[in-house]
N, C-alpha and C positions, 0 to 999 in steps of 0.2 A: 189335480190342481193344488196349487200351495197358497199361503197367505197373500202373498204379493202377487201372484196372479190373477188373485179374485179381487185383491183392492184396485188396480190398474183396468179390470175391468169394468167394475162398480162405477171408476169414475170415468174413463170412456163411452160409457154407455149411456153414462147418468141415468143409472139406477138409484130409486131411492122409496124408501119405504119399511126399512129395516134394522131388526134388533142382532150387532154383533155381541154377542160375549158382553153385553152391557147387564150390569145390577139395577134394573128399576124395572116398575111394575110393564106391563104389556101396553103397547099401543094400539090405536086402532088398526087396521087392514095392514099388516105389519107382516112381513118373511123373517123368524129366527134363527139364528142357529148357538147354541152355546155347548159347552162341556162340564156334565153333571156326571157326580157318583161313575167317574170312568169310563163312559160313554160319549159319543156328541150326538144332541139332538138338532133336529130342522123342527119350524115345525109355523104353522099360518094361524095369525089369527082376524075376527069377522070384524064387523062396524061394532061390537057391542068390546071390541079390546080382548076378547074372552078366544082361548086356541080350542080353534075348530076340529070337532069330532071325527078324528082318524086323519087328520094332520100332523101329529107328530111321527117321525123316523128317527130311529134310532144306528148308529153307523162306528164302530167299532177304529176305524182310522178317521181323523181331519180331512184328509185328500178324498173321499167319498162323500163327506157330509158338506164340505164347501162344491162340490159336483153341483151336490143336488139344493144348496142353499142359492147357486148364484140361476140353475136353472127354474129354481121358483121366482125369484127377482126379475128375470127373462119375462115371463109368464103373467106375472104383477104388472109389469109395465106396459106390457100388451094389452091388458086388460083397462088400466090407466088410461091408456090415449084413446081407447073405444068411449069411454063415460065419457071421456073429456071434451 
């Protein structure tokens, strides 16, 4: 999946809950994905803001890590309409 794949679906779907490649501190129950030190990370974090222990992945191409950032988003939102 490419950039504009994963945005068209984000707003199709209306997904929301999530940190792209933005510079600010973490939020609460939040899907990231960004590109550090050569890498891209995913990664979730809990109600206290703070990324949750063995939620980070690490992914060597964009097209693997927006995979697996738009199917935690998936998975968030699922979770979303059950509380709600």
């Amino acid at each position: 999946m490419n950039r504009i794949e994963a945005k068209m679906i984000i707003e199709h779907e209306k997904l929301t809950g999530f940190n792209w490649n933005e510079n600010r501190y973490y939020n609460e129950n939040e899907v990231g994905i960004k590109f550090a030190d050569n890498v891209w990370l995913t990664y979730a974090t809990d109600e206290r803001a703070s990324v949750i222990t063995g939620s980070k992945k690490e992914f060597d191409s964009e097209e693997e890590a927006l995979d697996d950032f738009i199917c935690r988003l998936r998975a968030d939102k699922v979770l979303r309409d059950i509380v709600s």
